[in-house]
N, CA, C and O atoms as a Maestro MAE file, in Angstrom:
{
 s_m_m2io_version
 :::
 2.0.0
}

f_m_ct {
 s_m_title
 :::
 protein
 m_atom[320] {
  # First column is atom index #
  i_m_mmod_type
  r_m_x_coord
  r_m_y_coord
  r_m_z_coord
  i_m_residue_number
  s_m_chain_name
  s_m_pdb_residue_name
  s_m_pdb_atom_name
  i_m_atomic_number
  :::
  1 25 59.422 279.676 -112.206 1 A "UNK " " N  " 7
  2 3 59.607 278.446 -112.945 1 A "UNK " " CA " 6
  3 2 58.743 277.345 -112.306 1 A "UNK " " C  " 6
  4 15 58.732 277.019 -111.119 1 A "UNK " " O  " 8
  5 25 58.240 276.987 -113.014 2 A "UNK " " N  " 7
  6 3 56.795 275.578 -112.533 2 A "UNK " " CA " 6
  7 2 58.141 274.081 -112.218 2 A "UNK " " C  " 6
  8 15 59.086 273.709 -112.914 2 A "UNK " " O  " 8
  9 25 57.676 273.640 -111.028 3 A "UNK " " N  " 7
  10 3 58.377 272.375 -111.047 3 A "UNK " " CA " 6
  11 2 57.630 271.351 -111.484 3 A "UNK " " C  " 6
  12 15 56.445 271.153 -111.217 3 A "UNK " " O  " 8
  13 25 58.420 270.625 -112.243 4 A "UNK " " N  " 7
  14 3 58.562 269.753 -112.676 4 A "UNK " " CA " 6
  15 2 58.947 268.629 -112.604 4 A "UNK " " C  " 6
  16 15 59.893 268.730 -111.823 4 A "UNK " " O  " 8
  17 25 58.846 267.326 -112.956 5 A "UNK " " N  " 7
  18 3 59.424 265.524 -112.654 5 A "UNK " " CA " 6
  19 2 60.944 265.767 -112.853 5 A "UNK " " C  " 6
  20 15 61.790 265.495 -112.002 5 A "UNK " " O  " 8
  21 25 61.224 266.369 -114.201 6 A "UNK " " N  " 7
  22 3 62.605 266.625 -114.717 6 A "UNK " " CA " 6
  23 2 63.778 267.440 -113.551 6 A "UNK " " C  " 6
  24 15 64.799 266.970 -113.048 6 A "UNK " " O  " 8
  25 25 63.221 268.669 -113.405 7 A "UNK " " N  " 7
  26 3 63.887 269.440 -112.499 7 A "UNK " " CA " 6
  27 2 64.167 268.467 -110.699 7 A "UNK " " C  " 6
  28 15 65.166 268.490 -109.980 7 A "UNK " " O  " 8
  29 25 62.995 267.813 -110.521 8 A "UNK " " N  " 7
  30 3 62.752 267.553 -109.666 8 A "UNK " " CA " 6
  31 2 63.984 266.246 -109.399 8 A "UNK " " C  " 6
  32 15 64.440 266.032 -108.276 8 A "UNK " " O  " 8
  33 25 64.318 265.611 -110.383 9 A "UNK " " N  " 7
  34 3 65.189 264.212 -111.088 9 A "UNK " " CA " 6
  35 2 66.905 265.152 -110.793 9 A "UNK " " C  " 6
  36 15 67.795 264.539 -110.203 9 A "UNK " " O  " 8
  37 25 67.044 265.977 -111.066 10 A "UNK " " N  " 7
  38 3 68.376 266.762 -110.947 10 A "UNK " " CA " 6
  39 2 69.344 266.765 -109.496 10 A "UNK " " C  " 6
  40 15 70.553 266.688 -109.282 10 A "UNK " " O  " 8
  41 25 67.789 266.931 -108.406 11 A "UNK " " N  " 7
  42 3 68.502 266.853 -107.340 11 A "UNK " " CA " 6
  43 2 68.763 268.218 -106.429 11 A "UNK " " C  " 6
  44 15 68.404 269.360 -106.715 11 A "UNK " " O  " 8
  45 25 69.291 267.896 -105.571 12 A "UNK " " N  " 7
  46 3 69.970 269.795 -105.382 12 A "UNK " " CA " 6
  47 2 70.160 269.590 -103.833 12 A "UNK " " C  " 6
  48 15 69.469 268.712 -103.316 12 A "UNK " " O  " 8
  49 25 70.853 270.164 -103.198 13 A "UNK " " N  " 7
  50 3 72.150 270.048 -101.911 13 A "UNK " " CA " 6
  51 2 71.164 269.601 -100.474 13 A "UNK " " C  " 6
  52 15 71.668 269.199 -99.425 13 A "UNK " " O  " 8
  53 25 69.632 269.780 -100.712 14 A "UNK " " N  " 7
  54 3 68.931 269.639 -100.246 14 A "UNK " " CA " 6
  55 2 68.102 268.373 -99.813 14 A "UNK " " C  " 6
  56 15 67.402 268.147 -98.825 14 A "UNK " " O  " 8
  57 25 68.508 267.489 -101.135 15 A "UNK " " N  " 7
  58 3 67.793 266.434 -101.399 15 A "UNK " " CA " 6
  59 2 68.893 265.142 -102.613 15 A "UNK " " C  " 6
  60 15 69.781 265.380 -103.433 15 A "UNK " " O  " 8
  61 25 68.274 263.894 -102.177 16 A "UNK " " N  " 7
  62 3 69.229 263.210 -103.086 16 A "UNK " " CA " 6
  63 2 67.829 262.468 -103.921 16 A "UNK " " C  " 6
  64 15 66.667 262.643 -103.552 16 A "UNK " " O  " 8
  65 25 68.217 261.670 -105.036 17 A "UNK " " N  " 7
  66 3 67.336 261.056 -106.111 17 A "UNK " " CA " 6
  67 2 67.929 259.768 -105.700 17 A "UNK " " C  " 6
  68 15 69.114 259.577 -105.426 17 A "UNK " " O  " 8
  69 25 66.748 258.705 -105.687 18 A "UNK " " N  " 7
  70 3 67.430 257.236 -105.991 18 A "UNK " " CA " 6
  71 2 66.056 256.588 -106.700 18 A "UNK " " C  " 6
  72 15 64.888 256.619 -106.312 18 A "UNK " " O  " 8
  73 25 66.591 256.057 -107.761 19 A "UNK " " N  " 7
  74 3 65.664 255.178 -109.036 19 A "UNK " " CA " 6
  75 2 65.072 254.287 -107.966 19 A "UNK " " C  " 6
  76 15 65.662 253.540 -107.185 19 A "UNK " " O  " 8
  77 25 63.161 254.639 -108.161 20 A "UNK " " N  " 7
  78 3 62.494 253.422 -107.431 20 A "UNK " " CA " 6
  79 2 61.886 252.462 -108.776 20 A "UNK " " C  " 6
  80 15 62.245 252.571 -109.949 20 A "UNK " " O  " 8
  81 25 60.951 251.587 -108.265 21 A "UNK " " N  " 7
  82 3 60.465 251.344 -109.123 21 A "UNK " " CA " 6
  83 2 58.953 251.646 -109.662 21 A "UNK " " C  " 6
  84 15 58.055 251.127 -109.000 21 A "UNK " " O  " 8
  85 25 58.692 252.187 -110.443 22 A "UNK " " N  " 7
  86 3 57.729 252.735 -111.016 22 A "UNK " " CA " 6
  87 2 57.774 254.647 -110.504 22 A "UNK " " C  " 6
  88 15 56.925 255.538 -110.534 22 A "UNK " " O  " 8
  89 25 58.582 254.614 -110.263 23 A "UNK " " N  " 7
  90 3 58.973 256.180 -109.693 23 A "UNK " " CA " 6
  91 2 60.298 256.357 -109.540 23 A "UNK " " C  " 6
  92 15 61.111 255.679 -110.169 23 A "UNK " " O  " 8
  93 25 60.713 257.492 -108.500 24 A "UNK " " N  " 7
  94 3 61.454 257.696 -108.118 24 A "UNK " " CA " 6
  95 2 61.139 258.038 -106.407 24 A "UNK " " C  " 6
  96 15 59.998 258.015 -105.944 24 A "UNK " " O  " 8
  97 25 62.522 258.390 -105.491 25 A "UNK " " N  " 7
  98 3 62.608 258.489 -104.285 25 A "UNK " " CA " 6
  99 2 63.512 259.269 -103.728 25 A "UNK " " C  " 6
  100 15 64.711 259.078 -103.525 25 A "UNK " " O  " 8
  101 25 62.616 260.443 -103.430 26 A "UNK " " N  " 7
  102 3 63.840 261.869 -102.930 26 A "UNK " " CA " 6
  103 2 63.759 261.812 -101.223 26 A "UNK " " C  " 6
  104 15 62.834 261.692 -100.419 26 A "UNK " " O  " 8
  105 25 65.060 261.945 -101.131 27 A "UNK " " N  " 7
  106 3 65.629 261.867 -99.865 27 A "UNK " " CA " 6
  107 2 65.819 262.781 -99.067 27 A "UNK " " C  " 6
  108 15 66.707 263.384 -99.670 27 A "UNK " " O  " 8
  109 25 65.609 263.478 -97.932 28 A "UNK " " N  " 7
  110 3 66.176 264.784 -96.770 28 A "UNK " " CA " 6
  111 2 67.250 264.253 -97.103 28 A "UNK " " C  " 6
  112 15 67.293 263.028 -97.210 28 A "UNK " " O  " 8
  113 25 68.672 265.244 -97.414 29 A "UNK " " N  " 7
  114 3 70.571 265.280 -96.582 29 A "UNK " " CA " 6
  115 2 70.170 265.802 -95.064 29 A "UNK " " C  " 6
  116 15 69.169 266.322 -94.570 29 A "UNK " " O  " 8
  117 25 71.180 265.486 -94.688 30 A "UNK " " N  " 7
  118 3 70.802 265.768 -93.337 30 A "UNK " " CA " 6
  119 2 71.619 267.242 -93.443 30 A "UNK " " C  " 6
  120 15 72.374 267.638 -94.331 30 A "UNK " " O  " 8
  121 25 71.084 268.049 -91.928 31 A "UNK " " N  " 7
  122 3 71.487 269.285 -92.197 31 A "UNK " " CA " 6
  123 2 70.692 270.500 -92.722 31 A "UNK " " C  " 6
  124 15 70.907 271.686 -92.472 31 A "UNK " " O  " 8
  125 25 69.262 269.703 -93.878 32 A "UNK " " N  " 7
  126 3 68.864 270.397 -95.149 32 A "UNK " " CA " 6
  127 2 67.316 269.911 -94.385 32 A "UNK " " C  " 6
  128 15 66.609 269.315 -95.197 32 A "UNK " " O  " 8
  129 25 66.853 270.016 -93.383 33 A "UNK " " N  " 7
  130 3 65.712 269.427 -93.277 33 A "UNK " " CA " 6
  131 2 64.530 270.341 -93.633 33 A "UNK " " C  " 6
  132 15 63.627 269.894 -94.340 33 A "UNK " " O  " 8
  133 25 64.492 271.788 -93.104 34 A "UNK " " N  " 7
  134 3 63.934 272.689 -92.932 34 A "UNK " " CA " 6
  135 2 63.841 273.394 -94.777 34 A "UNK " " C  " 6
  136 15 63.032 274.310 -94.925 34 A "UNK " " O  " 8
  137 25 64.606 272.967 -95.972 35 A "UNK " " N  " 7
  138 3 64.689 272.898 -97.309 35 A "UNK " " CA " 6
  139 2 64.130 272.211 -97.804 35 A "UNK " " C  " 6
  140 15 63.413 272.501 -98.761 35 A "UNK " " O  " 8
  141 25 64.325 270.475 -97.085 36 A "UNK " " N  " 7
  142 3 63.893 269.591 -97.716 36 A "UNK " " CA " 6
  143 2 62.172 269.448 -96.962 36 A "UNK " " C  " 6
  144 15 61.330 268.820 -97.604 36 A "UNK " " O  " 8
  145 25 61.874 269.937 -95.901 37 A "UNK " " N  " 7
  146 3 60.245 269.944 -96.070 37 A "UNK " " CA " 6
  147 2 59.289 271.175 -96.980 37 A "UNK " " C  " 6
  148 15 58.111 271.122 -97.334 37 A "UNK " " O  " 8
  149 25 60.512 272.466 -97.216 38 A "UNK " " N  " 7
  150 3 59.644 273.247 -98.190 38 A "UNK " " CA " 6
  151 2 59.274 271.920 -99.474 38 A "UNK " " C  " 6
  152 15 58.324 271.209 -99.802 38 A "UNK " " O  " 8
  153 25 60.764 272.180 -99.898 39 A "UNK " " N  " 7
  154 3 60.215 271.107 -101.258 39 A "UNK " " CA " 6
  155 2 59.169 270.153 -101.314 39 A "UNK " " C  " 6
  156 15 58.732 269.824 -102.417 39 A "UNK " " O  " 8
  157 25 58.665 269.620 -100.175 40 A "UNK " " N  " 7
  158 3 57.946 268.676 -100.124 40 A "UNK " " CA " 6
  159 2 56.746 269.505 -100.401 40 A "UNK " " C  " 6
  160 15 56.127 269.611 -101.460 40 A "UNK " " O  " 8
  161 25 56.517 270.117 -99.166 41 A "UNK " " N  " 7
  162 3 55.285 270.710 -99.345 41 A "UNK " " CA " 6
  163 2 55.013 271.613 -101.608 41 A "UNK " " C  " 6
  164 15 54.065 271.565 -102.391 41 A "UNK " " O  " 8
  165 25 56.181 272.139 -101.683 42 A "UNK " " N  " 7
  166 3 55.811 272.536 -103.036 42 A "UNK " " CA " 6
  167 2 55.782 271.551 -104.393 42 A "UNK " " C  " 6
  168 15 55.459 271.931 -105.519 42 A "UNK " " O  " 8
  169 25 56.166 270.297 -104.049 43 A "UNK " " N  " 7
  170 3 56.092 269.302 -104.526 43 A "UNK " " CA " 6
  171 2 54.666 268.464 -104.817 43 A "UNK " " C  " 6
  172 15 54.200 267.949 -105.834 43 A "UNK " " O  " 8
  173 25 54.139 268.595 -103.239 44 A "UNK " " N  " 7
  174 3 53.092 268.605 -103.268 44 A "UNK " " CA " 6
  175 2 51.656 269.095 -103.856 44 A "UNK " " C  " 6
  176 15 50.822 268.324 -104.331 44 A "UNK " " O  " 8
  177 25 51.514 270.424 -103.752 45 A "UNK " " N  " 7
  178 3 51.521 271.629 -104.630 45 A "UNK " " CA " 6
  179 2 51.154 271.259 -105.700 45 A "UNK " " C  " 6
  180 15 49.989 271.331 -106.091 45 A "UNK " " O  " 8
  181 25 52.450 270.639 -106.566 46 A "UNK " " N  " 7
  182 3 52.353 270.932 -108.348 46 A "UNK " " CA " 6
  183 2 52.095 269.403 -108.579 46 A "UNK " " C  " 6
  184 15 51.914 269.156 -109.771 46 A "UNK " " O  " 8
  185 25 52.048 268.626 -107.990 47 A "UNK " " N  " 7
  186 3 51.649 266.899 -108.154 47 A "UNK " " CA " 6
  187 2 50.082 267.273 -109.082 47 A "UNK " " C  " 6
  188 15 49.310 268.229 -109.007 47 A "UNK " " O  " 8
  189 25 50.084 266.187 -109.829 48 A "UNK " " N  " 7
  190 3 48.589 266.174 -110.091 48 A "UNK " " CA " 6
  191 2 48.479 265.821 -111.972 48 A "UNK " " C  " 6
  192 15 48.027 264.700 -112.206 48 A "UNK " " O  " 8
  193 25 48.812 266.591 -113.115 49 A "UNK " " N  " 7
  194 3 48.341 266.021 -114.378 49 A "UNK " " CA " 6
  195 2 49.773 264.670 -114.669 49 A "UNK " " C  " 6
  196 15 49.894 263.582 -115.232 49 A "UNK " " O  " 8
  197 25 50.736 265.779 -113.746 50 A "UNK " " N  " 7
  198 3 52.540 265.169 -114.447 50 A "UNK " " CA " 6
  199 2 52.752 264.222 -113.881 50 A "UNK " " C  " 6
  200 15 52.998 263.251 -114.597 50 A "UNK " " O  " 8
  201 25 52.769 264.023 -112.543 51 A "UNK " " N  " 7
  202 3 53.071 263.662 -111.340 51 A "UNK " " CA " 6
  203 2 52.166 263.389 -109.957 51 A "UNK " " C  " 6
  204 15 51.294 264.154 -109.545 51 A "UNK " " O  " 8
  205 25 52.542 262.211 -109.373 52 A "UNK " " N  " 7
  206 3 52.155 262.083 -108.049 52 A "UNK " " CA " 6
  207 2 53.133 261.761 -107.518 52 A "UNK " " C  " 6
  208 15 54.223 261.357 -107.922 52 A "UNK " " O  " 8
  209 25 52.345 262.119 -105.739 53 A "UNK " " N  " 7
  210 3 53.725 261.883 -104.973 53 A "UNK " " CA " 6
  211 2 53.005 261.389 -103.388 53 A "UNK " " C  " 6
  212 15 51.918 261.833 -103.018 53 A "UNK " " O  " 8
  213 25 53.799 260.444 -102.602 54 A "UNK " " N  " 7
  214 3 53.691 260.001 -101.566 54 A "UNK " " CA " 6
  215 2 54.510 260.148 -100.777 54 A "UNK " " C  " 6
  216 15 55.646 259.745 -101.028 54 A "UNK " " O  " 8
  217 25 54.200 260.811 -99.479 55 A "UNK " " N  " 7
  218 3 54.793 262.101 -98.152 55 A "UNK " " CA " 6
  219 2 54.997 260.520 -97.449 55 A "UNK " " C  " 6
  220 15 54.138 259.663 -97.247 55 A "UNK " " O  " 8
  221 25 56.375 260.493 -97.183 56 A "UNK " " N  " 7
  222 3 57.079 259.022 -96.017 56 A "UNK " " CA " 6
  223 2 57.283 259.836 -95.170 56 A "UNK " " C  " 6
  224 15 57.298 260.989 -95.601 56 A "UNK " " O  " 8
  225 25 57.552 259.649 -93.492 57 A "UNK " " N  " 7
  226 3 57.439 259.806 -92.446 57 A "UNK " " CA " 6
  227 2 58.490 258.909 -91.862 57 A "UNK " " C  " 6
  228 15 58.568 257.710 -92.127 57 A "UNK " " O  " 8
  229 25 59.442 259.674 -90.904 58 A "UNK " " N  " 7
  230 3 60.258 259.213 -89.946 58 A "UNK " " CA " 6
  231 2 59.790 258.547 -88.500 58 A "UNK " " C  " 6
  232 15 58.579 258.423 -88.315 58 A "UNK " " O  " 8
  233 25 60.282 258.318 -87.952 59 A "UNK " " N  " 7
  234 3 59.549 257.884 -86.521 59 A "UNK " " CA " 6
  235 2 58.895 259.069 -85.953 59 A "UNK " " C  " 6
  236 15 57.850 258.750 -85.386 59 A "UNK " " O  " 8
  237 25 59.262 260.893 -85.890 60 A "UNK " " N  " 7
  238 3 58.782 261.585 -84.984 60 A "UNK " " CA " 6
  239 2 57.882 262.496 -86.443 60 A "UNK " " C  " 6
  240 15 57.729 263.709 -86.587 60 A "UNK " " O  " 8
  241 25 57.444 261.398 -87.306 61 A "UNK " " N  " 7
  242 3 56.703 262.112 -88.269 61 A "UNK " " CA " 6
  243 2 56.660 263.363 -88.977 61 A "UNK " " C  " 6
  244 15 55.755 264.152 -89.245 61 A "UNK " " O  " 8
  245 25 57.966 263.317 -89.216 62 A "UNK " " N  " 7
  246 3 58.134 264.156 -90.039 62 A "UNK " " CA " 6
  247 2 58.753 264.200 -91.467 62 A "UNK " " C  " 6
  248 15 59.971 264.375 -91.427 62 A "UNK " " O  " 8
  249 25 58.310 264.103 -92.526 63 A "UNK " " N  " 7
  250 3 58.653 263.732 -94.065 63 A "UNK " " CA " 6
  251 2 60.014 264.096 -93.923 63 A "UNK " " C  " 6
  252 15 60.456 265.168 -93.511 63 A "UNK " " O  " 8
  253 25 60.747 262.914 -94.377 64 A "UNK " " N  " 7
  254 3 62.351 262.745 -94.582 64 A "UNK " " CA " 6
  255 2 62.255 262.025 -96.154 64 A "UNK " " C  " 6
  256 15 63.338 261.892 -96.724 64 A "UNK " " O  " 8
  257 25 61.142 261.601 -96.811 65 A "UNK " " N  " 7
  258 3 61.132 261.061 -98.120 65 A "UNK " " CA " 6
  259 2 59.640 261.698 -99.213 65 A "UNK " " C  " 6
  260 15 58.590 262.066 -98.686 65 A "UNK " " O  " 8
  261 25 59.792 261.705 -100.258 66 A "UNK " " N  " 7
  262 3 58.826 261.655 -101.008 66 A "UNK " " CA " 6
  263 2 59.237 260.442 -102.061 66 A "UNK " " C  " 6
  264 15 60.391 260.233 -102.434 66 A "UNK " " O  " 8
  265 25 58.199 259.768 -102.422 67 A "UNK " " N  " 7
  266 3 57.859 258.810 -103.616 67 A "UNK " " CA " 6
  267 2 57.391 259.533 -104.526 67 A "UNK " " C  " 6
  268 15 56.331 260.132 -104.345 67 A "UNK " " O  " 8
  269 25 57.986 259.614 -105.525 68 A "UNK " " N  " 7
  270 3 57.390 260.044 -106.831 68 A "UNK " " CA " 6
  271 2 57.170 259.314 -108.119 68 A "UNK " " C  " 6
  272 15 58.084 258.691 -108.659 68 A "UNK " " O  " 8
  273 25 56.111 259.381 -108.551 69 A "UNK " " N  " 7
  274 3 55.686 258.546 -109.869 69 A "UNK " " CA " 6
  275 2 54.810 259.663 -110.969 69 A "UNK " " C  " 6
  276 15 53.892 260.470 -110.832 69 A "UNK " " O  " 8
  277 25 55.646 259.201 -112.065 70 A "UNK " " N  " 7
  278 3 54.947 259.654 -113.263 70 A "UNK " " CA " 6
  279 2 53.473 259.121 -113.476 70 A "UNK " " C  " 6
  280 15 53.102 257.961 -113.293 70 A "UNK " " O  " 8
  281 25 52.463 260.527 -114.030 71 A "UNK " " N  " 7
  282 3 51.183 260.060 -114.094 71 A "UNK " " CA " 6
  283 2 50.824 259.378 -115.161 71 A "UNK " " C  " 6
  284 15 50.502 260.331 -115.870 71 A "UNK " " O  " 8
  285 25 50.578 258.153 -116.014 72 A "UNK " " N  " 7
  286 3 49.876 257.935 -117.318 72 A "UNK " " CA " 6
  287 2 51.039 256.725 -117.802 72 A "UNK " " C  " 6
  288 15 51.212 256.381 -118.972 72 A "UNK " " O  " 8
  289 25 51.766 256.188 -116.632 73 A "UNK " " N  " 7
  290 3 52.537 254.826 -117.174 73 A "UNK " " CA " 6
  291 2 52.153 254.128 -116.648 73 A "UNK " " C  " 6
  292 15 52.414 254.391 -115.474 73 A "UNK " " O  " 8
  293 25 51.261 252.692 -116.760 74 A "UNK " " N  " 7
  294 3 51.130 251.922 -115.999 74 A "UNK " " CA " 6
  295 2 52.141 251.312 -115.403 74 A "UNK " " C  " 6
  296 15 53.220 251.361 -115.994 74 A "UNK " " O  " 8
  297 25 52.068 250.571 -114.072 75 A "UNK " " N  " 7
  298 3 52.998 249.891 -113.411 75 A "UNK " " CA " 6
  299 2 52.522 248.602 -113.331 75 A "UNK " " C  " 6
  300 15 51.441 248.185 -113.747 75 A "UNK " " O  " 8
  301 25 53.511 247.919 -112.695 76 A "UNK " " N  " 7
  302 3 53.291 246.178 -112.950 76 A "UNK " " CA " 6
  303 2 52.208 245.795 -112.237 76 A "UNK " " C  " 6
  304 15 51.666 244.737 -112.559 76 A "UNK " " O  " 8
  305 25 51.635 246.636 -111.045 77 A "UNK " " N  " 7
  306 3 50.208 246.374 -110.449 77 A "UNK " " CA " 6
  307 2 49.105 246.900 -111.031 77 A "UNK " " C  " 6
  308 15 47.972 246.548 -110.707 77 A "UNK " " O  " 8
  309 25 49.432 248.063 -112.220 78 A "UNK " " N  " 7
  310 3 48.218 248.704 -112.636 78 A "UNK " " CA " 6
  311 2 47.576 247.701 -113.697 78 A "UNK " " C  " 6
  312 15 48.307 247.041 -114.435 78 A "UNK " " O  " 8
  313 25 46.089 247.601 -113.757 79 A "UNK " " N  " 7
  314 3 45.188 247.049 -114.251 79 A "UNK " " CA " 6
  315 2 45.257 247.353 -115.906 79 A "UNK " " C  " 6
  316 15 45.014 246.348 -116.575 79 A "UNK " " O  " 8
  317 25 45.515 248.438 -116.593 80 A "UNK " " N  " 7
  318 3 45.471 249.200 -117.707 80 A "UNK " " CA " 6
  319 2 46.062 248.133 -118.866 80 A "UNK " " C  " 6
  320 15 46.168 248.491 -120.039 80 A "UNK " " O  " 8
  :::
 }
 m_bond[319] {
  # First column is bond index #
  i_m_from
  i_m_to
  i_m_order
  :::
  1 1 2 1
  2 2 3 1
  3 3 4 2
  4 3 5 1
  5 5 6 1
  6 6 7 1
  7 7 8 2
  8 7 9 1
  9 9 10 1
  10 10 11 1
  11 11 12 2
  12 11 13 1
  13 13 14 1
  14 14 15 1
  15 15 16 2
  16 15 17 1
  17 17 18 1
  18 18 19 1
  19 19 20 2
  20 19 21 1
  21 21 22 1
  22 22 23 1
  23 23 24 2
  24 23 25 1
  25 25 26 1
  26 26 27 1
  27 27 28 2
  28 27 29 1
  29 29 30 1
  30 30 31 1
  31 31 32 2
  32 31 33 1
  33 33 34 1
  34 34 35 1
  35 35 36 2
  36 35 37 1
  37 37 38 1
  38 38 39 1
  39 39 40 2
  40 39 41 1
  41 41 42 1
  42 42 43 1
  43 43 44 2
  44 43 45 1
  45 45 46 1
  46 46 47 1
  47 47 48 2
  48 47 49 1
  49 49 50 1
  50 50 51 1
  51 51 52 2
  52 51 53 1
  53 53 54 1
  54 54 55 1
  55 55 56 2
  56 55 57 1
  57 57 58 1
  58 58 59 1
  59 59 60 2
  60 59 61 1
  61 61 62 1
  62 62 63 1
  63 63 64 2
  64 63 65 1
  65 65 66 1
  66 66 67 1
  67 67 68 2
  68 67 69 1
  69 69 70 1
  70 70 71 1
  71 71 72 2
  72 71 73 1
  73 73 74 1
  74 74 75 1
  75 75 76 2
  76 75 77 1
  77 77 78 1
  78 78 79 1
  79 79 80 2
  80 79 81 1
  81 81 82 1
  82 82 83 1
  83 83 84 2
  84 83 85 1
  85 85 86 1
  86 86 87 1
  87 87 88 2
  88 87 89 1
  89 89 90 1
  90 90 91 1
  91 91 92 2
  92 91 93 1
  93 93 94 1
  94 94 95 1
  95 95 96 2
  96 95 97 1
  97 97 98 1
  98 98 99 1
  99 99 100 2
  100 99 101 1
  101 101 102 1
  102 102 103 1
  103 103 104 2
  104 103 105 1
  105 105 106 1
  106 106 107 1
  107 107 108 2
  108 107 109 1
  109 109 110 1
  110 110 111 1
  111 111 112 2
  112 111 113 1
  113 113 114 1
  114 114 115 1
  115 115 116 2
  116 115 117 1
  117 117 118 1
  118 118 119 1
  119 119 120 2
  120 119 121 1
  121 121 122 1
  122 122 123 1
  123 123 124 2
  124 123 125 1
  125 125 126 1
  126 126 127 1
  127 127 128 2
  128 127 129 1
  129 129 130 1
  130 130 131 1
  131 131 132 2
  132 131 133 1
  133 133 134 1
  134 134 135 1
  135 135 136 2
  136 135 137 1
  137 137 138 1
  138 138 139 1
  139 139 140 2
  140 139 141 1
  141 141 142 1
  142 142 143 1
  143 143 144 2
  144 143 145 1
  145 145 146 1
  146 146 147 1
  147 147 148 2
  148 147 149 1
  149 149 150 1
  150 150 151 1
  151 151 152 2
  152 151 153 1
  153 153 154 1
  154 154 155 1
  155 155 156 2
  156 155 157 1
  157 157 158 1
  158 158 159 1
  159 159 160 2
  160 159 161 1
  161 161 162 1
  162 162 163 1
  163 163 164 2
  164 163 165 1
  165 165 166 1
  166 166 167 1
  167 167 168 2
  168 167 169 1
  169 169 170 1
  170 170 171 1
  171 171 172 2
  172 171 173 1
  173 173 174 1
  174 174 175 1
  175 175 176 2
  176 175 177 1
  177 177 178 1
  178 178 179 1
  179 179 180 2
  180 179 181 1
  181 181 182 1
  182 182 183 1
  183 183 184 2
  184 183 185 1
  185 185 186 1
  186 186 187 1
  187 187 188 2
  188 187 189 1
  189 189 190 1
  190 190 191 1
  191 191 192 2
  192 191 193 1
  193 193 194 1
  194 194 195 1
  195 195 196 2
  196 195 197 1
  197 197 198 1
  198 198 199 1
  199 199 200 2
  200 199 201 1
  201 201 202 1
  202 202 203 1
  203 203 204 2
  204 203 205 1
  205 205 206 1
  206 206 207 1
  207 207 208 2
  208 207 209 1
  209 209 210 1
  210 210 211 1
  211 211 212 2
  212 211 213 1
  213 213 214 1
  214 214 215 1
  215 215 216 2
  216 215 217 1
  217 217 218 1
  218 218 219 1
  219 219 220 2
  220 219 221 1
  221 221 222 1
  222 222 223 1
  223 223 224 2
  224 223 225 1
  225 225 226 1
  226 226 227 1
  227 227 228 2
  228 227 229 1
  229 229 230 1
  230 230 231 1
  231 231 232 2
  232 231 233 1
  233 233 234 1
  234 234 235 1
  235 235 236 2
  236 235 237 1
  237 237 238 1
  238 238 239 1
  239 239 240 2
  240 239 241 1
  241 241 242 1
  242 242 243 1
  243 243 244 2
  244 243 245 1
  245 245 246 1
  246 246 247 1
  247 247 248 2
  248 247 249 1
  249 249 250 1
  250 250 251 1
  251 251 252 2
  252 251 253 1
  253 253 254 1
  254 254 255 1
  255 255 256 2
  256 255 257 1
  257 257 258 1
  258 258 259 1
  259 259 260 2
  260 259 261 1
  261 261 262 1
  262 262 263 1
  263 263 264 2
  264 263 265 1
  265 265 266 1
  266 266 267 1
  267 267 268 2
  268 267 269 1
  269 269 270 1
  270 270 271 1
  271 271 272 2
  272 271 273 1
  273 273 274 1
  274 274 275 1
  275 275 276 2
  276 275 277 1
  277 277 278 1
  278 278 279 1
  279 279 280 2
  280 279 281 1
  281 281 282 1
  282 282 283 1
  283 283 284 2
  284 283 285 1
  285 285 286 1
  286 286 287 1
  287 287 288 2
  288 287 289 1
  289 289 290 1
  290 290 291 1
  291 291 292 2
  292 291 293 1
  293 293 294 1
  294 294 295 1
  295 295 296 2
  296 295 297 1
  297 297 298 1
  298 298 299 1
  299 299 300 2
  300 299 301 1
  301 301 302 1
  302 302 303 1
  303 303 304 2
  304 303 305 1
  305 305 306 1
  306 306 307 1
  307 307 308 2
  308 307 309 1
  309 309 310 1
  310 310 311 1
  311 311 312 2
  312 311 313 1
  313 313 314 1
  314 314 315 1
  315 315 316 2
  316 315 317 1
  317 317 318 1
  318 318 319 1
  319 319 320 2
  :::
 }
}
């Protein structure tokens, strides 16, 4: 199954969703770290016609967040 923004919006024991603006913002649970950096990395992965995404970093640098934004909506900074 190809991931997706949608699937990705659902959530799962691994990770939490919180409404950003002009995106969204998935979270490590704690406990789930070693889950929540696969996802990242496969997140990463499938980013690109649907989706982009921006890898956040903890103090000992290691992705505890991704930013995600839909591709082809402008946002209140985009020029379009």
């Amino acid at each position: 199954m190809a991931l997706t923004l949608e699937t990705l919006l659902e959530g799962a024991p691994a990770y939490g969703v919180v409404d950003a603006r002009d995106g969204v913002l998935l979270y490590g649970r704690p406990g789930h770290e070693a889950a929540f950096e696969a996802l990242a990395a496969e997140v990463l992965d499938a980013s690109g016609d649907d989706f982009e995404v921006i890898l956040l970093t903890d103090a000992a640098e290691r992705c505890d967040r991704l930013f995600v934004a839909p591709v082809g909506e402008p946002g209140p900074f985009d020029p379009r």
